[in-house]
py3Dmol code that shows the C-alpha trace and the ligand (Angstrom):
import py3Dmol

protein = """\
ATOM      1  CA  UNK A   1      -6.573  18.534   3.980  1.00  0.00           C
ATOM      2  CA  UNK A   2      -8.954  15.865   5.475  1.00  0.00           C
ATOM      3  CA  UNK A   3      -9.915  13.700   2.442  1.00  0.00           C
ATOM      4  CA  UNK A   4     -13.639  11.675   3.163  1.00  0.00           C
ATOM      5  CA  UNK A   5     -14.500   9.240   0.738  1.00  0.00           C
ATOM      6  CA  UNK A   6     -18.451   7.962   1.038  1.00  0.00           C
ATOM      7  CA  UNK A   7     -20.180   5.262  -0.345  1.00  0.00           C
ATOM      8  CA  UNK A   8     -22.482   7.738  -2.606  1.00  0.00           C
ATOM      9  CA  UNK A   9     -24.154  10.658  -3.119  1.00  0.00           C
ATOM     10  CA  UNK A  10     -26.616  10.272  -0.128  1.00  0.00           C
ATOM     11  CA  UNK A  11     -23.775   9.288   2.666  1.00  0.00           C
ATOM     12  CA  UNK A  12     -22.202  12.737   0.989  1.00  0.00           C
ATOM     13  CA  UNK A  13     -25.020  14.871   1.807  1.00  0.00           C
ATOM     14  CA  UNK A  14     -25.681  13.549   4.933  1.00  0.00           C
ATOM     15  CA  UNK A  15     -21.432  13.704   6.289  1.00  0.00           C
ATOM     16  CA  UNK A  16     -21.713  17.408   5.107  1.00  0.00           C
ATOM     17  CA  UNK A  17     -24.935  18.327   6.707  1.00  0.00           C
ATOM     18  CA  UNK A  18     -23.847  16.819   9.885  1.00  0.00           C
ATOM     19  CA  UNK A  19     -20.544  19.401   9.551  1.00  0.00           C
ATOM     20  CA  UNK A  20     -22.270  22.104   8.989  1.00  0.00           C
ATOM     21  CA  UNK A  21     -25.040  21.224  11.768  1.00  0.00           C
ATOM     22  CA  UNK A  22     -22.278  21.082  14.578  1.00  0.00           C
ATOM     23  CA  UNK A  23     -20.868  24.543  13.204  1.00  0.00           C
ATOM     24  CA  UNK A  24     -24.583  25.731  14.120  1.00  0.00           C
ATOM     25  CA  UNK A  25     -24.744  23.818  17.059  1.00  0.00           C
ATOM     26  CA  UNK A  26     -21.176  25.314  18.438  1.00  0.00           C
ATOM     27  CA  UNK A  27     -21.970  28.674  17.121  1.00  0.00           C
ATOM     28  CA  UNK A  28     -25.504  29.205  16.796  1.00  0.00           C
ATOM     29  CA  UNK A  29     -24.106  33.073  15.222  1.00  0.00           C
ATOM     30  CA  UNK A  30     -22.275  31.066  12.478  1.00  0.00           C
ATOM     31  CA  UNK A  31     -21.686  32.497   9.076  1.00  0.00           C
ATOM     32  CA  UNK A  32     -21.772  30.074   6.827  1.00  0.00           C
ATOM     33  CA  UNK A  33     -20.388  30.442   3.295  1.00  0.00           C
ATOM     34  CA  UNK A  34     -22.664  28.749   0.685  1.00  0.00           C
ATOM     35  CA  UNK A  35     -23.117  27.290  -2.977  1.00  0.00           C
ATOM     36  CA  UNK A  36     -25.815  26.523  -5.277  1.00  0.00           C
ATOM     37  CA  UNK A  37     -25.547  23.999  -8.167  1.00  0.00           C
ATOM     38  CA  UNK A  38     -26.711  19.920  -8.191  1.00  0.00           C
ATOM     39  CA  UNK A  39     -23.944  19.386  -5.722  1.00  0.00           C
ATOM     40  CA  UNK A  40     -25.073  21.233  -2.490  1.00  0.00           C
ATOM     41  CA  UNK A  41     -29.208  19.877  -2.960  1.00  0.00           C
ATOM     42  CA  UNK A  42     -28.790  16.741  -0.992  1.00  0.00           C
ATOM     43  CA  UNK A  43     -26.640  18.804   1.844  1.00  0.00           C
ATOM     44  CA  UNK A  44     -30.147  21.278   2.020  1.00  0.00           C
ATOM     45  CA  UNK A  45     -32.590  18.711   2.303  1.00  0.00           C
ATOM     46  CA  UNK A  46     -30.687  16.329   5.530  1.00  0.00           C
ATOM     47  CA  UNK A  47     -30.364  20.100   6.960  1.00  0.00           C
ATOM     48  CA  UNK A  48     -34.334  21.152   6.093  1.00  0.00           C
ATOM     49  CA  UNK A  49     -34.664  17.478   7.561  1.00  0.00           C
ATOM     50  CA  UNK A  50     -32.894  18.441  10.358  1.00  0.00           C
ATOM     51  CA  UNK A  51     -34.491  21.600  11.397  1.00  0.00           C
ATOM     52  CA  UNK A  52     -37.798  19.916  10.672  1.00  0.00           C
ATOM     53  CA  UNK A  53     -37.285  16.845  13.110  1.00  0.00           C
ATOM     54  CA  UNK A  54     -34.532  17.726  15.528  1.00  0.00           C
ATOM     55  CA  UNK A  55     -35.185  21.386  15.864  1.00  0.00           C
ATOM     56  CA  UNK A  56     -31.532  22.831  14.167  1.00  0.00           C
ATOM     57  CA  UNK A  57     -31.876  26.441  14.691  1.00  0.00           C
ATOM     58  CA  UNK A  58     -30.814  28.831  11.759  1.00  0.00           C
ATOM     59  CA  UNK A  59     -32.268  32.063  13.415  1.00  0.00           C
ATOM     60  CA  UNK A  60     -28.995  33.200  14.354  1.00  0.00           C
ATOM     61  CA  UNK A  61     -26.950  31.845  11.325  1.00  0.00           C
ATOM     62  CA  UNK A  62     -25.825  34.225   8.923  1.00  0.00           C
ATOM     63  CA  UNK A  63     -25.302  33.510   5.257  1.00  0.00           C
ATOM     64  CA  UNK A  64     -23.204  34.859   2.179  1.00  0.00           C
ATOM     65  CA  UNK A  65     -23.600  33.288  -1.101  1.00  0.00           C
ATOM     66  CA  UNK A  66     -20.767  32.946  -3.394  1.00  0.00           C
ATOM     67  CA  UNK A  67     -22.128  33.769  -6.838  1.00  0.00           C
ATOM     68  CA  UNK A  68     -24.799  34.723  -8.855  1.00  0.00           C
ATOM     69  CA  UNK A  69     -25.179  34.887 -12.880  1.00  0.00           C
ATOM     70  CA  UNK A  70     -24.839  38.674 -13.701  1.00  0.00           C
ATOM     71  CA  UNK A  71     -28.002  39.803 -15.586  1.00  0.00           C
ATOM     72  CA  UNK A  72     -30.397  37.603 -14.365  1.00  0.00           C
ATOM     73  CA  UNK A  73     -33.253  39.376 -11.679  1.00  0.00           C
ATOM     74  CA  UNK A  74     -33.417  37.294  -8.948  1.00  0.00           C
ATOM     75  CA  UNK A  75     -37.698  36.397  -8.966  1.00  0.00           C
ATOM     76  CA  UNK A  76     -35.883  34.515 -12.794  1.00  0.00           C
ATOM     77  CA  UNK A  77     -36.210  30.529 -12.097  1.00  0.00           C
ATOM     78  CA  UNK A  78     -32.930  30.013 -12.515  1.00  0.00           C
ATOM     79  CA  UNK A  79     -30.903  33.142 -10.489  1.00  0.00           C
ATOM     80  CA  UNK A  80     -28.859  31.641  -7.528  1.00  0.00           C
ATOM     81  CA  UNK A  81     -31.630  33.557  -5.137  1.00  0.00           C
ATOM     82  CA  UNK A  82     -34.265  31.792  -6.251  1.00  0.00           C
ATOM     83  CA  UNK A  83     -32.456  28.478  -6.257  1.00  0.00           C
ATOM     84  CA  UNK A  84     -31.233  29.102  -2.580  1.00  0.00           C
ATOM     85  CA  UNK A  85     -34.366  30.145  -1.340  1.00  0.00           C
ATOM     86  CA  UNK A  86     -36.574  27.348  -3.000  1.00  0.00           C
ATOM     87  CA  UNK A  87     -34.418  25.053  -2.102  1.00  0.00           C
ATOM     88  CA  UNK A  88     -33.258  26.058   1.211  1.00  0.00           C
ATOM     89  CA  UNK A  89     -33.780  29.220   2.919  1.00  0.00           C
ATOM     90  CA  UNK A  90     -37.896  29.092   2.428  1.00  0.00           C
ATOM     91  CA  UNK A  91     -37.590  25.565   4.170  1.00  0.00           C
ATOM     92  CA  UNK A  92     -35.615  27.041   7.349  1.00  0.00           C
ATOM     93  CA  UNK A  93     -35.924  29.677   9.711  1.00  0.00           C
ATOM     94  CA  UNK A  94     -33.092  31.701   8.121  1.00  0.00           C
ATOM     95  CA  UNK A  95     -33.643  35.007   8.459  1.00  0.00           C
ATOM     96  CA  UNK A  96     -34.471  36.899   5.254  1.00  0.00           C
ATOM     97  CA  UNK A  97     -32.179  39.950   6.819  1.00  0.00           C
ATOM     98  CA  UNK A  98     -29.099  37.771   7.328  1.00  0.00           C
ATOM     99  CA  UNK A  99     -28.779  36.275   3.755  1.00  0.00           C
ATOM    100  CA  UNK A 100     -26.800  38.251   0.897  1.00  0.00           C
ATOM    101  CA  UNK A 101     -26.641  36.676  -2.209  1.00  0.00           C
ATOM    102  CA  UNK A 102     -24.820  38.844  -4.760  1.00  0.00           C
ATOM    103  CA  UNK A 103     -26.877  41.347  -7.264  1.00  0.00           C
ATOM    104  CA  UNK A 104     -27.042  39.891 -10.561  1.00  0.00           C
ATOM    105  CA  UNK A 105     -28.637  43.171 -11.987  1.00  0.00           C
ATOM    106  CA  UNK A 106     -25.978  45.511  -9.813  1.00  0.00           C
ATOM    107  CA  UNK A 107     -24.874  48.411 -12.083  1.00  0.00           C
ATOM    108  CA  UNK A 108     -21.719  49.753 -10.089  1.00  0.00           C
ATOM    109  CA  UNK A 109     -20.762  46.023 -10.064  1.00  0.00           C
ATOM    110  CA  UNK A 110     -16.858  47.635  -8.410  1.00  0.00           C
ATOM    111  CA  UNK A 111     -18.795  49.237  -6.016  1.00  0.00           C
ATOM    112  CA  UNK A 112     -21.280  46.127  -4.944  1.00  0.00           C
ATOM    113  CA  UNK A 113     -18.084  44.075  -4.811  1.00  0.00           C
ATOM    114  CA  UNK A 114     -16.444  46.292  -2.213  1.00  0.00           C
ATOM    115  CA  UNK A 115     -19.189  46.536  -0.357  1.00  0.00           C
ATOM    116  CA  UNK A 116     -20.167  42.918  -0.368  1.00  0.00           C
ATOM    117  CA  UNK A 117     -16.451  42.171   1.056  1.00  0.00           C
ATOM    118  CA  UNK A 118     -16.986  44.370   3.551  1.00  0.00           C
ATOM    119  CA  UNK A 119     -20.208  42.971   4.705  1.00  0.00           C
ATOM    120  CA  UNK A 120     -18.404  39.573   4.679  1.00  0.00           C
ATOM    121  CA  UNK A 121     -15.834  41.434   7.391  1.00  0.00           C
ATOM    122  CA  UNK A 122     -18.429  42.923   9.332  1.00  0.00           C
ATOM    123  CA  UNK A 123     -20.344  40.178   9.823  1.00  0.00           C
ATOM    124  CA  UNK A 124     -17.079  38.788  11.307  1.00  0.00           C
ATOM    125  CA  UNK A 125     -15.974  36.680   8.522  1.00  0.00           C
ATOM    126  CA  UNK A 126     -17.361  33.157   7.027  1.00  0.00           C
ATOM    127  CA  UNK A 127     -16.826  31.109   9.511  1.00  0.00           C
ATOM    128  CA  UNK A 128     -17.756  27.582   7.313  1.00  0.00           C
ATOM    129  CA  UNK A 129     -17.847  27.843   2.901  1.00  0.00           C
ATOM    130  CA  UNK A 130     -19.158  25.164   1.732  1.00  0.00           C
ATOM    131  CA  UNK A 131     -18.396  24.329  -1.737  1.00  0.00           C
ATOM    132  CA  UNK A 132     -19.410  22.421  -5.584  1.00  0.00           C
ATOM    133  CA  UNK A 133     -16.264  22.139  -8.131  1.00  0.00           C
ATOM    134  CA  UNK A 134     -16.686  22.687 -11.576  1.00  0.00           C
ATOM    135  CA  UNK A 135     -14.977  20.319 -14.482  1.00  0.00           C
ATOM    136  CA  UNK A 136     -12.868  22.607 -14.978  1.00  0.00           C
ATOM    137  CA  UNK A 137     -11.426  22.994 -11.273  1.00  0.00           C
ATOM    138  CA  UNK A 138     -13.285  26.400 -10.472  1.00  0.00           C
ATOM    139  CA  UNK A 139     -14.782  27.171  -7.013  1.00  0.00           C
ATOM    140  CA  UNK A 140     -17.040  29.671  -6.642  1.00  0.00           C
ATOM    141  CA  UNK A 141     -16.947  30.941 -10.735  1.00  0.00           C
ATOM    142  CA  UNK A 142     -13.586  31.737 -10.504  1.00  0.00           C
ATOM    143  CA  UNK A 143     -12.896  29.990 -13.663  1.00  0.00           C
ATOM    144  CA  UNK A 144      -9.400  28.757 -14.976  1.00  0.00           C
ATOM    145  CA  UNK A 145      -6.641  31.981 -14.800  1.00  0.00           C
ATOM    146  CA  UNK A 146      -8.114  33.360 -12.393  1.00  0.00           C
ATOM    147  CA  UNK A 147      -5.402  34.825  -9.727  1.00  0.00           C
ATOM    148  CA  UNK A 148      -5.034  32.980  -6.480  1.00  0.00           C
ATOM    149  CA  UNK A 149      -6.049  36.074  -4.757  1.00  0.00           C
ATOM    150  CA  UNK A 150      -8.814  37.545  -6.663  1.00  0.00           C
ATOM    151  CA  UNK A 151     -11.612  39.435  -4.657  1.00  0.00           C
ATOM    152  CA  UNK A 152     -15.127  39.423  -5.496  1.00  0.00           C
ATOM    153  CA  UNK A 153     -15.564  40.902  -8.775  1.00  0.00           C
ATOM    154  CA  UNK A 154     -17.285  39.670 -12.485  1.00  0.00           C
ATOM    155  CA  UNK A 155     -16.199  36.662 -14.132  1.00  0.00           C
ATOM    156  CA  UNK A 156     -16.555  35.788 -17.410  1.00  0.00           C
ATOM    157  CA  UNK A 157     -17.571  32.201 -17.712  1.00  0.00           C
ATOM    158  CA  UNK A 158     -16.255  29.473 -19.678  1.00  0.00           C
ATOM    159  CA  UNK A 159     -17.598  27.507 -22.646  1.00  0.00           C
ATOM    160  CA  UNK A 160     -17.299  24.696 -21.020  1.00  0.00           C
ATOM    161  CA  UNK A 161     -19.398  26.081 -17.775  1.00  0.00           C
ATOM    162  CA  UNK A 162     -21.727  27.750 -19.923  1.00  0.00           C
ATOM    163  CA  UNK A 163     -22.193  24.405 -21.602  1.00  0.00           C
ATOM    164  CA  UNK A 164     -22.488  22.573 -18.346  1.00  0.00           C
ATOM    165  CA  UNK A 165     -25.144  25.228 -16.997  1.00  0.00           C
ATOM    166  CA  UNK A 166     -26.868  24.890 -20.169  1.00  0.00           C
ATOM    167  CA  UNK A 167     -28.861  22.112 -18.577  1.00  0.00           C
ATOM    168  CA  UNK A 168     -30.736  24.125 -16.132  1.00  0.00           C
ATOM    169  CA  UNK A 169     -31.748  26.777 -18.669  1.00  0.00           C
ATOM    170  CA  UNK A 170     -33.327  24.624 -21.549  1.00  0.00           C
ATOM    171  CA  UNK A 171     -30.900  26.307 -24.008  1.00  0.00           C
ATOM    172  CA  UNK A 172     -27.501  26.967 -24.141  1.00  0.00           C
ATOM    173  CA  UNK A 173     -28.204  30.715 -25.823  1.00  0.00           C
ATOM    174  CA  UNK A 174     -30.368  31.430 -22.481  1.00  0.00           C
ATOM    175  CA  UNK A 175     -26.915  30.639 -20.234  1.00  0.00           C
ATOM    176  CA  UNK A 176     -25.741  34.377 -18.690  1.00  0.00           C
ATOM    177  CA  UNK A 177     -21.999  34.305 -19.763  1.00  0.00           C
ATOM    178  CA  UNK A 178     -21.082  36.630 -16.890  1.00  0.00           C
ATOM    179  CA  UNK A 179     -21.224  36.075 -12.946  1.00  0.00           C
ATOM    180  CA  UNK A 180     -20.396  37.864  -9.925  1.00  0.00           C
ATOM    181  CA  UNK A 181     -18.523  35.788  -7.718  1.00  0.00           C
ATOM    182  CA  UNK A 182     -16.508  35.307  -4.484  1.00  0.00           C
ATOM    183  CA  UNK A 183     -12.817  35.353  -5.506  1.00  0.00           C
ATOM    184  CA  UNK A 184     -10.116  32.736  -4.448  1.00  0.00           C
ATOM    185  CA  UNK A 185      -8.636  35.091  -1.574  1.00  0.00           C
ATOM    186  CA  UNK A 186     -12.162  35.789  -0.623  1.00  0.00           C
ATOM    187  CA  UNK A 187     -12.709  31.816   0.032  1.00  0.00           C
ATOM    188  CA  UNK A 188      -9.457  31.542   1.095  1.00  0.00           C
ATOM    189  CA  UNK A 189     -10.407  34.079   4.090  1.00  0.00           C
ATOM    190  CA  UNK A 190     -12.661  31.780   5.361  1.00  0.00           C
ATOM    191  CA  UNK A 191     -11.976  29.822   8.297  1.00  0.00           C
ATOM    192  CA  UNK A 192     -13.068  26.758   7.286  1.00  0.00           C
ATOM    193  CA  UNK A 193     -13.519  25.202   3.788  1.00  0.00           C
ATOM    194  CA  UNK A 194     -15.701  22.205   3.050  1.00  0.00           C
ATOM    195  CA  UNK A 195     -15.570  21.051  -0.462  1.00  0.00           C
ATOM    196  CA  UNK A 196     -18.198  18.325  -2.051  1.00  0.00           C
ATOM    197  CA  UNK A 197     -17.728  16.375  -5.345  1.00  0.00           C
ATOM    198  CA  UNK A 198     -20.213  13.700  -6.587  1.00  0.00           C
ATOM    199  CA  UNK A 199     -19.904  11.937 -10.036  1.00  0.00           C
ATOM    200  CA  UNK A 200     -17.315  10.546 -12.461  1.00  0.00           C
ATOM    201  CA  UNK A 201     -17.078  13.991 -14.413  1.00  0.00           C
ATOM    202  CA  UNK A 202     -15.626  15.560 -11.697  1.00  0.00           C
ATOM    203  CA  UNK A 203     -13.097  13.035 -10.722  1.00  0.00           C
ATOM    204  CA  UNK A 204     -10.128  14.946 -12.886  1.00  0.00           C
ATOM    205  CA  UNK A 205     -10.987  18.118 -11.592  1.00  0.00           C
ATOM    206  CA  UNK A 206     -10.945  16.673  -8.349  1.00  0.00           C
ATOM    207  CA  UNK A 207      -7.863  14.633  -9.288  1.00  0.00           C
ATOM    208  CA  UNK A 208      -6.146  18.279 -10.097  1.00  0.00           C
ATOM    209  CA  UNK A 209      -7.048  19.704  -7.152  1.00  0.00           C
ATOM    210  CA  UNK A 210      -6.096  17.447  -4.409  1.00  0.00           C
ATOM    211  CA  UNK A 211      -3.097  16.320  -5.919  1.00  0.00           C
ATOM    212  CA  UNK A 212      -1.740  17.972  -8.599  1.00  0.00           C
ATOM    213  CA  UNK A 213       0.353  21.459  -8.485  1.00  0.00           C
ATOM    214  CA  UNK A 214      -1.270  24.820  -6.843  1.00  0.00           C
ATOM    215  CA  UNK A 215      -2.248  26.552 -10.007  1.00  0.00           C
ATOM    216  CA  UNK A 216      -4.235  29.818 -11.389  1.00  0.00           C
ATOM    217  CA  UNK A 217      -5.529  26.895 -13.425  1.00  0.00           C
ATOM    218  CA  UNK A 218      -7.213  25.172 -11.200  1.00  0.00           C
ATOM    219  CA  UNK A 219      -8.229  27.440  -8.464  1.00  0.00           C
ATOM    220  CA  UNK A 220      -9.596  24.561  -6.045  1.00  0.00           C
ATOM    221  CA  UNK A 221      -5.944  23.539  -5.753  1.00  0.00           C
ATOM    222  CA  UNK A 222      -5.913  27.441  -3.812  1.00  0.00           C
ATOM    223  CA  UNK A 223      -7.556  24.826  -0.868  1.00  0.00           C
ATOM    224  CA  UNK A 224      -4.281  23.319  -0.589  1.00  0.00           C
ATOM    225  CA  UNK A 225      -3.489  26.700   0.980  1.00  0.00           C
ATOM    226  CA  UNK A 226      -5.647  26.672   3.506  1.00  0.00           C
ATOM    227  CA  UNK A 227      -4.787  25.112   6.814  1.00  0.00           C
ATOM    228  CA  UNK A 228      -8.565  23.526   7.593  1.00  0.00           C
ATOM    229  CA  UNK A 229     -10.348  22.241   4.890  1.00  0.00           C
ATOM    230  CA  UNK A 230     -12.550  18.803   4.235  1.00  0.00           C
ATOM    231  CA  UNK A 231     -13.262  17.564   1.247  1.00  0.00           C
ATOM    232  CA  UNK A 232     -15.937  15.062   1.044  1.00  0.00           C
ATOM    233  CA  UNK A 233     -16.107  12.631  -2.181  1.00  0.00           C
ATOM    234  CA  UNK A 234     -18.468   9.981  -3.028  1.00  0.00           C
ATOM    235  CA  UNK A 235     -16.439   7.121  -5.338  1.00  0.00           C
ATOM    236  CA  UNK A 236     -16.560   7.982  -8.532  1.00  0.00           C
ATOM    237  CA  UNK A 237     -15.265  11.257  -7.906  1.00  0.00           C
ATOM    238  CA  UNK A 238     -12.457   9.682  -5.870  1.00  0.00           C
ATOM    239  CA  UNK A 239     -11.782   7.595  -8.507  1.00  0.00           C
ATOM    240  CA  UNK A 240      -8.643   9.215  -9.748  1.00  0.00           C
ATOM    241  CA  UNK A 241      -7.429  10.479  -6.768  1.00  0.00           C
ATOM    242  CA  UNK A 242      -3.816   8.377  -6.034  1.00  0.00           C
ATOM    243  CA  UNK A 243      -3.571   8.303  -2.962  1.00  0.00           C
ATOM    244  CA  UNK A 244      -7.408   7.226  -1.573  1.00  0.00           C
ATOM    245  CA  UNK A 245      -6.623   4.289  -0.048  1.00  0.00           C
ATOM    246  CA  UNK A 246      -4.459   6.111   2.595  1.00  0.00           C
ATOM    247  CA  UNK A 247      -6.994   8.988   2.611  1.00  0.00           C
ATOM    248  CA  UNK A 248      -9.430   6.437   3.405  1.00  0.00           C
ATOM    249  CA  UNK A 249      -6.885   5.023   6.324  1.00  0.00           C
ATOM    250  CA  UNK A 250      -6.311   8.373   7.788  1.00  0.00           C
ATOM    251  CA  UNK A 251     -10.437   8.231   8.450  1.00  0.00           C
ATOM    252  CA  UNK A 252     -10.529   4.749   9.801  1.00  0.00           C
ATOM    253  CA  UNK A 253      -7.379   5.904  11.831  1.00  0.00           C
ATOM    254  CA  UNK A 254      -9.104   8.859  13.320  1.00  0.00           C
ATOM    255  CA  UNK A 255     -12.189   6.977  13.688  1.00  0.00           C
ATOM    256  CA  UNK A 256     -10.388   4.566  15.916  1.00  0.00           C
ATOM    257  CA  UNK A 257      -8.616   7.142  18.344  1.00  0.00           C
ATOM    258  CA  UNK A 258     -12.044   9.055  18.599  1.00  0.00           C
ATOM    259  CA  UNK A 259     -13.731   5.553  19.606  1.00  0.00           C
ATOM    260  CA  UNK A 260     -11.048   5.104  22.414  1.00  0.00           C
ATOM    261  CA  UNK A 261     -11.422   8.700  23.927  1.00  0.00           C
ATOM    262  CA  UNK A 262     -14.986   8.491  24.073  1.00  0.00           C
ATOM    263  CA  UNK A 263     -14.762   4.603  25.774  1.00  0.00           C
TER     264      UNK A 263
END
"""
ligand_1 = """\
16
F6R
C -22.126 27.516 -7.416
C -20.678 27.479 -7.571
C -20.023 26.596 -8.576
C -20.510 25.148 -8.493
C -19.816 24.293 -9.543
C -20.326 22.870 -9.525
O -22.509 28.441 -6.414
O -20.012 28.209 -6.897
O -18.631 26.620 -8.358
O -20.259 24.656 -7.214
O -20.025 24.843 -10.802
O -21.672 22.854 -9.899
P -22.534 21.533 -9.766
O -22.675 21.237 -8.320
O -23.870 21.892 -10.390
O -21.804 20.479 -10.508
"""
view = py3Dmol.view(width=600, height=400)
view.addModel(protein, "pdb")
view.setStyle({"model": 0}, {"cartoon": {"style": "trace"}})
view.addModel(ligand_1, "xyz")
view.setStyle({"model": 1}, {"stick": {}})
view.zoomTo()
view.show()
């Protein structure tokens, strides 16, 4: 796991754009994985900036969301389709044929599940999923007990993500306590796993994950699984983390060596 600790939010968004801009670059086909929430908003602006100024091309990129609050249309404010495409896909030139977001108002939800893992497959799997981390560990919503190799299904959420969410919708009673999300195996399938964390209140979760035991409880300790995966931190959420100051070396290490190949 390649741990990247930056200075704040900003240098966050920027490291992680500039991943996800040479994935593009390599592959202009990529599929990227992606996430909505405060955490990702700073990554979709330095890569609006950079199709804006330097041309980045997303016509060939396709894209699979990981979640979306079950019950809520997607024209409501606050469904994960219109927070990706106000936010990012209206800003890009993404096109609207290659993005699936899941169906919040889906009846056969079983059925929509199966079939959105097997769009995932066709479209050759996600090739880069970037993703937020909730207090209470969970990627995607797959909230604590979920198994390690859950598929995409419904999720009940948490009072405590409810409560967290509760922010966006003005009142907590307005919160959907249901989602349709990605499951751990799902992520896990990816090739590539990029994981962001910003802010003091996530620096046990983030604590948990990185370091502490591979656990149903936590399922972003499931990334410990996975043989290539970043995780970029600004401070505070490193804060806990024991071991950041070799973390931290590892980069300036790697840093060094990449300086003397390219001299
Ligand atoms: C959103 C998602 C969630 C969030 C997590 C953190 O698509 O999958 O796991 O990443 O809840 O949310 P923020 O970034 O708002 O703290």
């Amino acid at each position: 796991m390649r741990i990247i600790i930056e200075e704040n939010y900003n240098a966050l968004s920027r490291k992680a754009a500039a991943i996800i801009a040479r994935e593009i670059t390599v592959k202009p086909t990529a599929v990227l994985g992606l996430a909505t929430g405060s955490t990702p908003l700073g990554v979709y602006e330095e890569l609006i900036k950079m199709h804006k100024k330097e041309g980045l091309d997303f016509s060939g990129v396709r894209t699979f969301n990981l979640d979306e609050y079950y019950g809520l249309n997607p024209e409501h404010p606050e469904s994960y389709h219109t927070f990706m495409f106000k936010n990012f896909f209206e800003k890009v030139n993404v096109k609207r044929g290659n993005v699936s977001i899941p169906d919040g108002m889906v009846v056969d939800v079983d059925q929509f599940c199966t079939d959105y893992e097997k769009h995932i497959r066709d479209g050759g799997g996600i090739d880069l999923q970037l993703l937020g981390i909730g207090r209470d560990g969970h990627i995607g919503f797959n909230e604590p007990g979920s198994s390690l190799a859950s598929r995409t299904r419904l999720k009940t959420l948490t009072e405590e993500t409810v409560r967290d969410n509760a922010r966006f919708f003005g009142r907590k009673g307005q919160v959907p306590h249901f989602a349709i999300t990605m499951g751990v195996g799902t992520i896990l399938e990816a090739k590539k796993l990029l994981m962001l964390a910003s802010g003091e209140n996530k620096a046990e979760a983030v604590r948990n994950a990185i370091e502490g035991p591979v656990s149903s409880q936590v399922t972003a300790s499931a990334l410990q699984l996975h043989p290539k995966v970043s995780v970029i931190l600004d401070g505070p959420a490193a804060s806990l983390l024991k071991r950041r100051d070799y973390y931290a070396y590892v980069e300036k290490m790697a840093s060094q060596v990449q300086a003397e190949v390219e001299t």
